[in-house]
TIZABA-255853 format. One line per field, with one value per residue (C-alpha): x, y, z; residue number from 1. Coordinates in steps of 0.5 Angstrom, whole numbers, plus 2048, in hexadecimal, padded with zeros to 3 digits. Layout:
// residues N
x: c(X ...)
y: c(Y ...)
z: c(Z ...)
num: c(NUM ...)
// end
This chain:
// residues 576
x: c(7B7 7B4 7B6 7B0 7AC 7AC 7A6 7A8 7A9 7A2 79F 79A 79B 795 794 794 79B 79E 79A 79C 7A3 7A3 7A0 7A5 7AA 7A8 7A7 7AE 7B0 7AC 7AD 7B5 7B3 7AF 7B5 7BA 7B6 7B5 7BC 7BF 7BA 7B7 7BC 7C2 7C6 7C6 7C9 7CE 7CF 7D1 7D5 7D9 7DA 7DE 7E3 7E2 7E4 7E5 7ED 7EE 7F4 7F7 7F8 7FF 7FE 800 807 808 80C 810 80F 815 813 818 813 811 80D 80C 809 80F 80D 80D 80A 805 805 7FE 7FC 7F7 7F8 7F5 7FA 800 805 80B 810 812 818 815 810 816 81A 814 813 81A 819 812 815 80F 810 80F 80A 805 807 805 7FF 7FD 7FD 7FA 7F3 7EF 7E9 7EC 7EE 7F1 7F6 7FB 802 806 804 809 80F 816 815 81C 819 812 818 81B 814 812 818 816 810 80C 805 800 804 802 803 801 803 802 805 809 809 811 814 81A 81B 819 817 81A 813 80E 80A 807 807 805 804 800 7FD 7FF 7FA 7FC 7F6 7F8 7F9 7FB 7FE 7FE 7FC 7F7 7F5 7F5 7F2 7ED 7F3 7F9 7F5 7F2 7ED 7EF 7EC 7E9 7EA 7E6 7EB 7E9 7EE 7EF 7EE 7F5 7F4 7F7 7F4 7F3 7EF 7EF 7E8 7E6 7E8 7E2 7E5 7EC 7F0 7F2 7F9 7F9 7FA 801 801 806 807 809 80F 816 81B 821 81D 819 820 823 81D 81E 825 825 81E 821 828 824 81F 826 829 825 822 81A 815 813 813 810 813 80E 811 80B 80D 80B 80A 805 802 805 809 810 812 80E 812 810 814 814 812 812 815 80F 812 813 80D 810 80E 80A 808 803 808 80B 805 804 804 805 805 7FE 7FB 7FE 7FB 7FF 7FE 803 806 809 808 802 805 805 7FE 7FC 801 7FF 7F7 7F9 7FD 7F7 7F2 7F6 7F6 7FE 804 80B 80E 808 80A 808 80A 80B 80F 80E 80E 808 7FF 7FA 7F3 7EE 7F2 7F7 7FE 801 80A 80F 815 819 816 818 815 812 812 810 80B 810 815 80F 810 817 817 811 80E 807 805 806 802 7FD 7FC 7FA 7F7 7F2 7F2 7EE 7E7 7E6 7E2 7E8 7ED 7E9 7E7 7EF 7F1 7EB 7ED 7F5 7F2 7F2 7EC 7EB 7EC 7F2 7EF 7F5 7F4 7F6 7F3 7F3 7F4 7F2 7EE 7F1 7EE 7EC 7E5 7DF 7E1 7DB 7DE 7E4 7E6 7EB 7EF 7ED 7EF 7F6 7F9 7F6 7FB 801 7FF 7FB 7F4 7F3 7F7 7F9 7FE 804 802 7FD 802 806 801 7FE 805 803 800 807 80A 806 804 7FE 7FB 7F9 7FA 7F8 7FE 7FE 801 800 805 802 800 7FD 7FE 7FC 7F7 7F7 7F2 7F3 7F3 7F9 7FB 800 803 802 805 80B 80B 80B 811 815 812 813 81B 81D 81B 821 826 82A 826 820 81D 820 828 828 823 828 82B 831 830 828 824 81F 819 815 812 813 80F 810 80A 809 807 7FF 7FF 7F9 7F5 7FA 801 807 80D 813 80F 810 80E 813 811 814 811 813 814 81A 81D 81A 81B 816 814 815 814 810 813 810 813 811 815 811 813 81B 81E 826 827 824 81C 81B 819 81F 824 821 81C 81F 825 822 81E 826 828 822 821 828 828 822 822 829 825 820 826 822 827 82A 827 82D 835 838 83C 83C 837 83A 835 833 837 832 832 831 82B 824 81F 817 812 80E)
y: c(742 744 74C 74C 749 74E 751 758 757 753 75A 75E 765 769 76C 773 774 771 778 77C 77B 77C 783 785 783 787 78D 78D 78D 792 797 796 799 79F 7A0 79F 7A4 7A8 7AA 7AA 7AF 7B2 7B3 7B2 7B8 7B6 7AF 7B4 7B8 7B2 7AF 7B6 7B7 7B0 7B2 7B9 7BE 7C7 7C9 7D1 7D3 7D9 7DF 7E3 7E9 7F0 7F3 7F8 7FD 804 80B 808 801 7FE 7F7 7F8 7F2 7EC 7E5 7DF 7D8 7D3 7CC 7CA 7C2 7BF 7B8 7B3 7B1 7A9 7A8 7AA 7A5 7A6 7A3 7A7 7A9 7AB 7AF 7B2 7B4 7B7 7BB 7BF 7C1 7C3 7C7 7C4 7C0 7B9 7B8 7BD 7BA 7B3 7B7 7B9 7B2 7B0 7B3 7AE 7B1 7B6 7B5 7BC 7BE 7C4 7C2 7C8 7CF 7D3 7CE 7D1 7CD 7C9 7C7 7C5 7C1 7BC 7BB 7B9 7B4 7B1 7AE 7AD 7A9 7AE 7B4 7BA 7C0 7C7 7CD 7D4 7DA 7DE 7E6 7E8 7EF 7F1 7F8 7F3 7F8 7FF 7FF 7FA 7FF 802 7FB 7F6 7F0 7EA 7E3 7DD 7DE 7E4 7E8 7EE 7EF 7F6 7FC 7FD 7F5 7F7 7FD 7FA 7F3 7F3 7F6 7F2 7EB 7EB 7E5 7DE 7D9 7D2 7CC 7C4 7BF 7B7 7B4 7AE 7AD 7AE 7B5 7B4 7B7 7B3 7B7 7BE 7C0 7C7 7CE 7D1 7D8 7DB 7DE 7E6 7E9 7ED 7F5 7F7 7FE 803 807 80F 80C 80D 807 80B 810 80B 808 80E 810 809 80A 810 80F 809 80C 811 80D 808 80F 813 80C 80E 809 80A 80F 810 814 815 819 81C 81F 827 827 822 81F 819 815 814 810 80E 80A 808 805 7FF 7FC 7F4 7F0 7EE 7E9 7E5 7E6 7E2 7E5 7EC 7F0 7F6 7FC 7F9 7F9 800 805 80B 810 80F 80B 810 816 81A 822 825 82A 830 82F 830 838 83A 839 83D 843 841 842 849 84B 849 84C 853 853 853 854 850 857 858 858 853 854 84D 84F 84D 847 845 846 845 842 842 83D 83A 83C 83B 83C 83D 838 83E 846 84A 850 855 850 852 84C 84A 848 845 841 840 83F 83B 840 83C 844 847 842 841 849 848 843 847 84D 848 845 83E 83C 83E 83B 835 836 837 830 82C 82F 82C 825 825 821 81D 816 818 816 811 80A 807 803 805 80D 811 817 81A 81F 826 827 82B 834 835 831 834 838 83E 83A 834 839 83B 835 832 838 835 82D 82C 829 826 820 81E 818 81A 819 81E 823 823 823 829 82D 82D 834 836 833 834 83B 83A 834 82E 827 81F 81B 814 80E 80C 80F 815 816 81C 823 824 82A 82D 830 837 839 83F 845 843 84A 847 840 844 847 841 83E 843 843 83B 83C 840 83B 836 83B 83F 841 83C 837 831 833 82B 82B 82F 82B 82C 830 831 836 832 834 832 830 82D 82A 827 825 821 81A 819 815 813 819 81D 81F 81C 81F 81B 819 81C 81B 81F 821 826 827 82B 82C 82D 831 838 83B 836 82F 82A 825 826 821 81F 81C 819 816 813 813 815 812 814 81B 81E 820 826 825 82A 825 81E 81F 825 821 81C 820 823 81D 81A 822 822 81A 81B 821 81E 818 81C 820 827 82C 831 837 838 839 831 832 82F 832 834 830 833 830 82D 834 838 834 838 834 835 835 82F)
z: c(7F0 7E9 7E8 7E3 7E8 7ED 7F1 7F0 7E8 7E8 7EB 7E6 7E7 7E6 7E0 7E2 7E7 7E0 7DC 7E2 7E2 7DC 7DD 7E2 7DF 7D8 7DD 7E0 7D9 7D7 7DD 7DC 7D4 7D7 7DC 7D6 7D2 7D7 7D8 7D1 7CF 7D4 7D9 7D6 7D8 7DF 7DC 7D9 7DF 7E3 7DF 7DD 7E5 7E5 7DF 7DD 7E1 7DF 7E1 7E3 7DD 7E1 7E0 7E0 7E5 7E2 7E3 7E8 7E5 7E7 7E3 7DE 7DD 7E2 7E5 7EC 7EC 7E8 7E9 7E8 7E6 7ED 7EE 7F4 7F6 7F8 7FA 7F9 800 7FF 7F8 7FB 7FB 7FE 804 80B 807 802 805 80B 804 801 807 807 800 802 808 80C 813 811 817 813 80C 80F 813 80B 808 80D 80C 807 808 803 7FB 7FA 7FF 7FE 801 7FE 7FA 7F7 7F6 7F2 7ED 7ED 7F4 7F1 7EB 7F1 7F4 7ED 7EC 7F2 7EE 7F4 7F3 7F4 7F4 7EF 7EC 7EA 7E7 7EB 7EB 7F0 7F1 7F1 7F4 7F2 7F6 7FD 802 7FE 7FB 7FF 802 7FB 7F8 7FE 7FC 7FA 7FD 7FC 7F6 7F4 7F6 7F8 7FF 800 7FD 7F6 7F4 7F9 7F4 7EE 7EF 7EA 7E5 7E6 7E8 7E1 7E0 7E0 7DA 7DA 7D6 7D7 7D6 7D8 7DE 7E1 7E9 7EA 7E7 7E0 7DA 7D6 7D0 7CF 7CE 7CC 7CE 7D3 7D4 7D0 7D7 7D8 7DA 7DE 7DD 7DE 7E3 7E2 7E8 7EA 7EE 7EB 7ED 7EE 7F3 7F6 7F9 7FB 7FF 803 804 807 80B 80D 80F 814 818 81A 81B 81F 822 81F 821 81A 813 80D 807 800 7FA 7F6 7EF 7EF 7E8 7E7 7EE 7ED 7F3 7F1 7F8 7FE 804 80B 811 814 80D 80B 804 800 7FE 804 80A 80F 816 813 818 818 819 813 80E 810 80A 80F 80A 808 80E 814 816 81A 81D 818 81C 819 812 812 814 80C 80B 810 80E 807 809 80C 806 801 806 805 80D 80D 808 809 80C 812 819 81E 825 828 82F 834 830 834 831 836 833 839 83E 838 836 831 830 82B 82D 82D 82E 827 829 822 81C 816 812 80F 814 818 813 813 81B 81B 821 824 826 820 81B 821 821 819 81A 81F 819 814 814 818 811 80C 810 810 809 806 80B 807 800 801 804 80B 80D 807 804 7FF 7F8 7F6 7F5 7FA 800 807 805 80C 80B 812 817 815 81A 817 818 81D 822 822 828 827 82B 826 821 823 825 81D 81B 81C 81C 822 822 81B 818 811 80E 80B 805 806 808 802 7FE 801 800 7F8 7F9 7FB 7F6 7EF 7F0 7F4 7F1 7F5 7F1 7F3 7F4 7F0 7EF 7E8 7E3 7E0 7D9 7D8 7DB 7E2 7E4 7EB 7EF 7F0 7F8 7F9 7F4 7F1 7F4 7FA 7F8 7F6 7FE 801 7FD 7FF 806 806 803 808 80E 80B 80B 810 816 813 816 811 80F 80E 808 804 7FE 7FA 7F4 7F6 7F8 7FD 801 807 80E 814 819 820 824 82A 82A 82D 832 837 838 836 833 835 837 834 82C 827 820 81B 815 80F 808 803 7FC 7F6 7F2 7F4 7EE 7EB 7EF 7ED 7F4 7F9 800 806 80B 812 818 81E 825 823 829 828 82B 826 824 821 81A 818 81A 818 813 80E 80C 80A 805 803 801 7FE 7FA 7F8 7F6 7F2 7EF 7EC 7E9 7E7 7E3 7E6 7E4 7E9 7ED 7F3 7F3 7F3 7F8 800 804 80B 810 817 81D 822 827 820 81E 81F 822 820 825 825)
num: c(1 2 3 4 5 6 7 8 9 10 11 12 13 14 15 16 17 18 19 20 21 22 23 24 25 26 27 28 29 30 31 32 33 34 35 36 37 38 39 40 41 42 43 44 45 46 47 48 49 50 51 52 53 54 55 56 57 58 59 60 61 62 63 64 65 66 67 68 69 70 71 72 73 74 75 76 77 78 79 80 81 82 83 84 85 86 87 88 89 90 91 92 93 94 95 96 97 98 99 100 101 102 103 104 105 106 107 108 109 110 111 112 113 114 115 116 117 118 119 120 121 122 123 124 125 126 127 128 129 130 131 132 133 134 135 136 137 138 139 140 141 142 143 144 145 146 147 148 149 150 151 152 153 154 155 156 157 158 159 160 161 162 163 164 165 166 167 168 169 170 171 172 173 174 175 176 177 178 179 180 181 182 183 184 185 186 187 188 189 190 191 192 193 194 195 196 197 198 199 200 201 202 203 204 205 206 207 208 209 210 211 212 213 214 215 216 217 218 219 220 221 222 223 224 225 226 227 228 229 230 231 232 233 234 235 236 237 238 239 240 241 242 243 244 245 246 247 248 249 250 251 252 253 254 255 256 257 258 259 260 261 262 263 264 265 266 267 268 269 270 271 272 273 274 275 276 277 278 279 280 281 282 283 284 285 286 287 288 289 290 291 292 293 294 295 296 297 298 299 300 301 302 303 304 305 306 307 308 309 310 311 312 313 314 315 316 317 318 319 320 321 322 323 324 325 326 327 328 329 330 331 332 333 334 335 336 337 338 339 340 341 342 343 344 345 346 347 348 349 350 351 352 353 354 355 356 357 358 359 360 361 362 363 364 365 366 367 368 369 370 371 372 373 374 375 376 377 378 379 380 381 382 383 384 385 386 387 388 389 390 391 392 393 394 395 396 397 398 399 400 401 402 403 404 405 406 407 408 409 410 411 412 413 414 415 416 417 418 419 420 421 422 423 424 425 426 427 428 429 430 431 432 433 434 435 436 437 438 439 440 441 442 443 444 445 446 447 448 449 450 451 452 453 454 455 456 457 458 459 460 461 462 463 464 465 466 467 468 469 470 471 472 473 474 475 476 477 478 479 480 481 482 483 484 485 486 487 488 489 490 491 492 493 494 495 496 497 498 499 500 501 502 503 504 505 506 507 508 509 510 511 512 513 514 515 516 517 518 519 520 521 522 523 524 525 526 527 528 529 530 531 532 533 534 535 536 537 538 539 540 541 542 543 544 545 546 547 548 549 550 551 552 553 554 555 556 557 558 559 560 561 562 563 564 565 566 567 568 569 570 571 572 573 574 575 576)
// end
């Protein structure tokens, strides 16, 4: 049949369908030019969004961290350059051995690496952080599809865990997490910078844009704390705990002259560089974060009230026979009955009676007020997290026997670094001065609490606890004059006290003639035999004094020849 002769290209169409068509298809294109204008130049950054999202992408420049540094300049933290390995997990193109090799140079089982991989609902995926770097060089030379790079940085310690409890550490994206990093984030973190670059999908840069934001280093902090100083008190404090068997210890080294804090140890402790199996008891910075009821060196400040007060001089009598004083259904005893004491030798005997009965002798109100002058109670201002404020109830709550008891370190509770900070009226002619952990650069101004005749009072008063007949001839230090305190007090437990724990503690300062070093030192529940704070504390303050002084090039004020040690038999021991 005849094409042209077919029925249907016979047919006439009306007109009017031809003219509509005509006007649909005019209008189709028509809309499609509204749309098009509409887009290009009136939504235009919308299109330029979207297609920015497809290739442009802002990449974080890091900031290095700040250095953390000791009052000599000797780096006590510093950020070291590492490598972390992430995947785009549906781009990953490697064999099962491959992968079974990547595994082992990653540290990881090979079933959580597969798991990793695995998961294709994910573009990003980290397999590793913090990787050394020749580690992160065999991976690279792999050149496994899929498998990418990027530069990060890692916090090193170099002392370990001689310096873990002041510094702390950092988080596996150096944000400080305690201690001094912890302190100091916004200082020592800086401000990380921006830059827009065009990449690929496999995450290649392409073209490198335009820098949004120029990244800020980190400030370097120069701490109080003296390397040298810092180690010999770790040493020693450690050497006393496996000695005496203690269920922990602390040990802080202020400077007397300036308040700074020269060293500060805690057992048990970790290594910040290396976290694994980190526990609670570990972390604990007990120096600042534990309070305790400090036992007999609360004693000089009592006698020292008593002196300021005009209630007593050195030479006045206290009878402490029987060794006994009943308070309403209470009684409080000396270890050992000495009889009439002088103020001065309750000191030097640590009698419970003889400060209980000057504590009696003195205003509730002032006794409180003098406690609160040399921090107890408070939040010492140090900057420094998880500083406590201790126990110190208000005075008008205080029953006589409240008022005994807190004379000689019952009832009240303070940290140890409290306590030595709370000696400094002692050792700088009546002036109380803040402790700090920032090397100083400016005079330090105290506030005045004593008479500085009183301060000289007590020096000697506190000097003649560490010689012979004293409390402490353990203290004493080769070519030194030293003074200071014991304290021994039983551990609370329950409702009540425990018979067999003691936390003991001696704090002292030297040289007497001009000090220099104010030491605390504390021993938790010694378990070897020994627990009064003459026998396990005070000879961790000899040779850390001793060791310290001589760093320090402190000239000195007492013979340089052997001192003459007590037999166990001979040693005096103070009430607790």
């Amino acid at each position: 049949m005849n094409s042209s002769k077919s029925p249907v290209l016979l047919l006439r169409l009306p007109l009017w369908r031809s003219r509509m068509m005509l006007v649909l298809v005019c209008a189709g294109f028509a809309g499609l030019i509204a749309r098009a204008v509409y887009l290009q130049a009136f939504n235009n950054d919308f299109l330029q969004q979207k297609g920015e999202s497809r290739y442009s992408r802002v990449i974080e420049i890091s900031a290095s961290r700040g250095r953390i540094t000791d009052r000599h300049g000797e780096i006590l933290a510093s950020s070291t350059p590492v490598k972390s390995v992430w995947a785009i997990p549906d781009d990953v193109k490697a064999s099962r051995e491959e992968r079974r090799e990547l595994a082992r140079h990653l540290s990881m089982p090979f079933e959580e690496l597969e798991a990793r991989l695995a998961d294709s609902d994910r573009e990003f995926v980290y397999l590793k952080r913090q990787l050394p770097p020749e580690v992160a060089d065999r991976i690279a030379a792999m050149k496994i599809p899929g498998l990418y790079q990027q530069r990060e940085y890692r916090r090193y310690y170099p002392a370990g865990e001689v310096t873990a409890h002041v510094l702390g550490f950092t988080g596996v994206d150096e944000t400080g997490q305690e201690g001094i990093e912890l302190a100091f984030q916004d200082e020592l973190s800086g401000r990380a910078g921006s830059r827009r670059v065009i990449k690929d999908r496999r995450g290649n840069i392409i073209e490198d844009v335009a820098a949004l934001r120029t990244p800020r280093d980190g400030r370097d902090i120069a701490l109080s704390l003296d390397s040298k100083i810092q180690y010999i008190a770790y040493r020693e404090l450690k050497a006393a705990v496996e000695e005496h068997r203690a269920k922990a210890g602390g040990i802080v080294v202020l400077d007397a002259v300036s308040g700074e804090v020269l060293a500060l140890a805690n057992l048990p402790v970790y290594n910040p560089n290396n976290r694994a199996g980190l526990s609670g008891a570990q972390l604990r910075n007990r120096v600042l974060t534990d309070s305790f009821e400090p036992g007999s060196t609360m004693k000089p400040f009592t006698a020292a009230l008593a002196l300021e007060l005009g209630r007593v001089t050195p030479a006045t009598v206290i009878q402490t026979a029987p060794g006994k004083l009943s308070i309403g259904a209470a009684t409080i005893s000396d270890a050992h009955p000495h009889g009439a004491l002088t103020v001065a030798e309750v000191i030097q005997k640590s009698s419970n009676v003889g400060t209980a009965k000057m504590a009696l002798g003195i205003e509730r109100q002032d006794m409180w007020e003098m406690f609160n002058r040399v921090g107890f109670g408070q939040v010492p201002r140090v900057t420094f997290p998880g500083a406590v404020a201790g126990r110190l109830r208000p005075a008008k709550t205080w029953r006589p026997i409240e008022q005994a008891t807190m004379s000689y370190g019952y009832g009240l509770s303070a940290s140890l670094l409290q306590i030595a900070a709370a000696y400094s009226i002692f050792a700088r002619d009546g002036d109380f001065i803040t402790p700090t952990f920032i090397k100083s650069t400016k005079p330090a101004f105290g506030t005045p609490v004593l008479h500085p005749d009183v301060a000289l009072e007590m020096r000697r008063m506190l000097e003649l606890a560490t010689g012979p007949g004293g409390t402490a001839p353990r203290a004493r230090t080769i070519g030194y004059r030293v003074a200071g305190k014991t304290g021994t007090a039983h551990k609370q437990e329950g409702g009540g006290y425990a018979e067999t724990k003691y936390r003991s503690s001696f704090v002292g300062f030297a040289p007497v003639s001009s000090p220099r070093l104010i030491i605390a030192v504390m021993l938790d529940e010694p378990g070897a035999g020994r627990h009064y704070g003459g026998d396990v504390a005070a000879p961790v303050f000899s040779a850390v004094a001793g060791g310290a002084l001589r760093v320090l090039g402190v000239a000195p004020d007492a013979p340089m020849k052997p001192i003459a040690m007590p037999s166990e038999a001979q040693l005096v021991k103070e009430s607790t």
